[in-house]
MISELUM-397833 format. One line per 3 residues: number of its first residue (from 1); for each residue y, z, x of C-alpha. Coordinates in nm, 4 decimals. Example, Ala and Ser with C-alpha at 12.3 -4.5 7.8 and 13.67 -1.06 7.14 Angstrom:
# MISELUM-397833
1> -0.4500 0.7800 1.2300  -0.1060 0.7140 1.3670 .
This chain:
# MISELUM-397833
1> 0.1332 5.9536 -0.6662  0.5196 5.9976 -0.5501  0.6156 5.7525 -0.7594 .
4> 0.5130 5.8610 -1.1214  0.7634 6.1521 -1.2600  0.8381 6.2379 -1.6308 .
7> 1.1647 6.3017 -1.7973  1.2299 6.4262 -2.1423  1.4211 6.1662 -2.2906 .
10> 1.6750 6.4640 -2.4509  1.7447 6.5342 -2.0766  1.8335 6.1690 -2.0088 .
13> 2.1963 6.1816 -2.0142  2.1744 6.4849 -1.7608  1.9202 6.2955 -1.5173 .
16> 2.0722 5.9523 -1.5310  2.4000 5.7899 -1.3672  2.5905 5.5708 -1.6488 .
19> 2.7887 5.3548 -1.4123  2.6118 5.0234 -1.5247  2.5917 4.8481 -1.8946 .
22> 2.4245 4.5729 -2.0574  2.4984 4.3431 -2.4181  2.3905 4.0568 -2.5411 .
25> 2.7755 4.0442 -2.6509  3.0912 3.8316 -2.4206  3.3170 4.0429 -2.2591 .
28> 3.6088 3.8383 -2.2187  3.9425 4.0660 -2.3108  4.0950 4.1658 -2.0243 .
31> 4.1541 4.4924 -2.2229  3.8210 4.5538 -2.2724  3.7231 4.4529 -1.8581 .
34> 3.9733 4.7119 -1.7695  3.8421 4.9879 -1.9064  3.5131 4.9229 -1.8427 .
37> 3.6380 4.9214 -1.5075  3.8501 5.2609 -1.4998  3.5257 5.3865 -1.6934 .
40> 3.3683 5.3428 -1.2804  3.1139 5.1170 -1.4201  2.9815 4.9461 -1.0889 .
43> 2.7875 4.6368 -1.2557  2.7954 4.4915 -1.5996  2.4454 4.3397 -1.7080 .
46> 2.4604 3.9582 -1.8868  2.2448 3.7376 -2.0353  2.2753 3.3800 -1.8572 .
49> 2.0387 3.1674 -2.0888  2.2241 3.0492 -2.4271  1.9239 3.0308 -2.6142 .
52> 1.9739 3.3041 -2.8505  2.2266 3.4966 -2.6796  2.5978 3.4256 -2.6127 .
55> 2.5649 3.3494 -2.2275  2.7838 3.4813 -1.9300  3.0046 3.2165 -1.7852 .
58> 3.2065 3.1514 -1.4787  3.5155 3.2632 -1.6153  3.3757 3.6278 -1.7707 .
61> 3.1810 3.6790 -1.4427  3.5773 3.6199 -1.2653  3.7250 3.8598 -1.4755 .
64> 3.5506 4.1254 -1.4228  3.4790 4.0003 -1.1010  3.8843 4.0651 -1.0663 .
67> 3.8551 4.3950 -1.1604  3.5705 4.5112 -0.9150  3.2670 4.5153 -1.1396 .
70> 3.0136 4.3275 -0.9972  2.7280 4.1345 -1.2712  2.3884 4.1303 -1.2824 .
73> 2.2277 3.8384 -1.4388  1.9333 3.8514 -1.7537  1.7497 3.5927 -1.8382 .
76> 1.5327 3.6082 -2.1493  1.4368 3.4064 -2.5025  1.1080 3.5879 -2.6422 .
79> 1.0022 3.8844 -2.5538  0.6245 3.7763 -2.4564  0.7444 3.5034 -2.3056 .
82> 0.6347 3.5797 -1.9077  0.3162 3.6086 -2.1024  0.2385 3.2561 -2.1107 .
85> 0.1926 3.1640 -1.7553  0.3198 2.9144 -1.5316  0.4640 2.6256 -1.6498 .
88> 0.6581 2.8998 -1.9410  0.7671 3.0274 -1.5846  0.8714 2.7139 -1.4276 .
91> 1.0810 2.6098 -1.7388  1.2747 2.9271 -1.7467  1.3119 2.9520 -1.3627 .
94> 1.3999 2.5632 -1.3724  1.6850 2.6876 -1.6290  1.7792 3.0101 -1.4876 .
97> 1.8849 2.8083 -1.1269  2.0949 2.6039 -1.3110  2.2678 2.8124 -1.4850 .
100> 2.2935 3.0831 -1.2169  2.4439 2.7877 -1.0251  2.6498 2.6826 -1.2841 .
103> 2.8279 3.0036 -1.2440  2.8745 3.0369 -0.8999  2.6237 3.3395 -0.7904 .
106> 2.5835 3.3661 -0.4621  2.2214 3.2537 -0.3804  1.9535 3.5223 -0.2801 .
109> 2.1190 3.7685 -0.5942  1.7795 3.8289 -0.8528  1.7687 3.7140 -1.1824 .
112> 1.5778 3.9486 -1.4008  1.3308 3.8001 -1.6515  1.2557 4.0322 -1.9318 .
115> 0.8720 4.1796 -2.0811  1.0332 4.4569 -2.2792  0.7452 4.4599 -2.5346 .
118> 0.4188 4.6716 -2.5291  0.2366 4.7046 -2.1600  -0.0427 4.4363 -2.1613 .
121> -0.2858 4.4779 -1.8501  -0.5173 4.2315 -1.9610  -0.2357 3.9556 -1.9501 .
124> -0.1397 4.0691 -1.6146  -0.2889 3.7377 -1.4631  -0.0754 3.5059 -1.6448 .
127> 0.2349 3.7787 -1.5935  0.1568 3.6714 -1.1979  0.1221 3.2901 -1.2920 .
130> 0.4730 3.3339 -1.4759  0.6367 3.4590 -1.1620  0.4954 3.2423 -0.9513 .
133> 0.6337 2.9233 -1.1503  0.9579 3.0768 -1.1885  0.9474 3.0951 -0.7898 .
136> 0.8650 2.7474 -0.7322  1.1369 2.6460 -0.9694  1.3713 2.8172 -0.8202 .
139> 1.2623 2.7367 -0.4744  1.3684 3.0609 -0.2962  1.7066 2.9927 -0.3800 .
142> 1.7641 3.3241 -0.6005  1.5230 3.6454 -0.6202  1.2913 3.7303 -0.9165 .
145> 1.3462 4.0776 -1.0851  1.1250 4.1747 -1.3903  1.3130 4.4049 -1.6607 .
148> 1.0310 4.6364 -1.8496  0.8309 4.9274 -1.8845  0.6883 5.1457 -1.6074 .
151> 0.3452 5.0230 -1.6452  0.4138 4.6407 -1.6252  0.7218 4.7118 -1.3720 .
154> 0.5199 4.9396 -1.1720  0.2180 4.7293 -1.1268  0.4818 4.4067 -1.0485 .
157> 0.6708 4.6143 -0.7883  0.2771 4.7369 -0.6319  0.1613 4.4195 -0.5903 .
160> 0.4587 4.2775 -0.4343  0.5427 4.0005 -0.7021  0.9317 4.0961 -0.7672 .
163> 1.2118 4.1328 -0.5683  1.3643 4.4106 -0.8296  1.2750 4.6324 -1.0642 .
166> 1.4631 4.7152 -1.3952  1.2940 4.9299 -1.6250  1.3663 5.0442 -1.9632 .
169> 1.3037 5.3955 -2.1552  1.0876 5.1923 -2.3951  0.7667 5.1971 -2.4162 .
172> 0.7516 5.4103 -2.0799  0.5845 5.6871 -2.2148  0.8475 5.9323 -2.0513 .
175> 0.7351 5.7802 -1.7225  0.9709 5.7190 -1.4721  0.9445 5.5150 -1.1788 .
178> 1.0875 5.6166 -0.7707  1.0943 5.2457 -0.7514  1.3245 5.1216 -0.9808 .
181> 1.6672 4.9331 -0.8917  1.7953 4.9738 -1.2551  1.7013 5.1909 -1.5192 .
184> 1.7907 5.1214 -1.8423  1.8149 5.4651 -2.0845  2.0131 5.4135 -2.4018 .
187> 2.0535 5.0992 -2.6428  2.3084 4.9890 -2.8789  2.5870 5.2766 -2.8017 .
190> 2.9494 5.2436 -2.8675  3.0514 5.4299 -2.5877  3.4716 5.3313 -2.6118 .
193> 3.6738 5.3738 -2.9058  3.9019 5.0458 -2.8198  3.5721 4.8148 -2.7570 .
196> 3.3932 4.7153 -3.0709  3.1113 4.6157 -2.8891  2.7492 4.7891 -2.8346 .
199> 2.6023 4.8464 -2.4793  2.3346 4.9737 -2.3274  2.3418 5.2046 -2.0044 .
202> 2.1876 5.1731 -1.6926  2.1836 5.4075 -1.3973  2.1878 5.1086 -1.0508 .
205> 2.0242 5.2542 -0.7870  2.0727 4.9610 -0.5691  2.4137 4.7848 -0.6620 .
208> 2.4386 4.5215 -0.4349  2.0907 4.4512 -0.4415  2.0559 4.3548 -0.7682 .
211> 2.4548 4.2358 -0.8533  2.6855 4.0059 -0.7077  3.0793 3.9944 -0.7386 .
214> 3.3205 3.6382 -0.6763  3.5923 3.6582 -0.5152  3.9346 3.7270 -0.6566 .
217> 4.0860 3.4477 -0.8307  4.3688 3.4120 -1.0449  4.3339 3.3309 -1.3891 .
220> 4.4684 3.0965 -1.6353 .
């Protein structure tokens, strides 16, 4: 199969592109957005939903906007979550519209929902039911990535339920997928010495498939 390759995860940092990140965190000092930005990230990875998480809004996604980095939008509470069918599905998808809207991203642009747990096959039914009421939420308005391991993002991707694929180091067994938009391969790194703040890094395949960017406007 040409789409099932291993890498040593010692080797990642010599295999993988760092020009996206991802935090839970707010990004909102301009000091911090412009080095990001001289750093050549390409997209910077939020969290939308507030539940649990401190949520990108309109005026982070302009400022880095501003500087050219383009954001990619998470949405996620539990971690089995998508594991609970449809109408878990059509509550988050009902939420993620709104708040995707709320922030001005430019419709069609996917919002990854998150399974970054253990692979479960035999819940792969209700995985589908999940997507599927996140769709009819959302009502075609914005696409439907899935963030996880290769297994679950693999079998997603095969059977044509996702728009994207993001998939993390975790749980992946070394496996790494041809497919992917976005792979995620380290966690909680302090990568700059004047931003207190942790990140992951993310190697983006396919920027503007999976990002968007507003356009410049000045701010306050």
């Amino acid at each position: 199969d040409s789409t099932i390759r291993k890498v040593n995860y010692d080797t990642y940092e010599n295999v993988f592109r760092r020009d996206g990140l991802d935090t839970v965190m707010a990004v909102t000092e301009e000091s911090y957005v412009q080095t990001i930005a001289d750093d050549g990230i390409k997209v910077m990875a939020r969290y939308i939903n507030p539940e649990g998480r401190t949520p990108l809004t309109k005026e982070e996604a302009q400022l880095f906007s501003n500087y050219g980095v383009r954001l990619m939008m998470i949405y996620q509470i539990g971690v089995d979550d998508p594991y609970k069918g449809y109408d878990k599905g059509y509550e988050f998808g009902t939420k993620a519209l709104k708040y995707a809207t709320d922030i001005g991203a430019p419709k069609g642009t996917p919002i990854f929902f998150c399974c970054d747990g253990l692979d479960q096959p035999t819940e792969r039914y209700q995985l589908a039911r999940f997507i599927k009421g996140v769709r009819d939420a959302m009502g075609g308005q914005y696409g439907v990535g899935m963030y996880g391991p290769y297994k679950t993002v693999q079998a997603l991707h095969n059977a044509g339920l996702i728009d994207a694929v993001w998939q993390c180091f975790g749980y992946s067994d070394y496996y790494v997928s041809d497919d992917y938009d976005v792979f995620q391969w380290t966690l909680s790194t302090y990568f700059y010495n004047n931003i207190p703040l942790p990140f992951d890094a993310n190697d983006i395949k396919n920027v503007e498939k999976v990002s968007f960017i507003l356009p410049y406007k000045k701010l306050d």
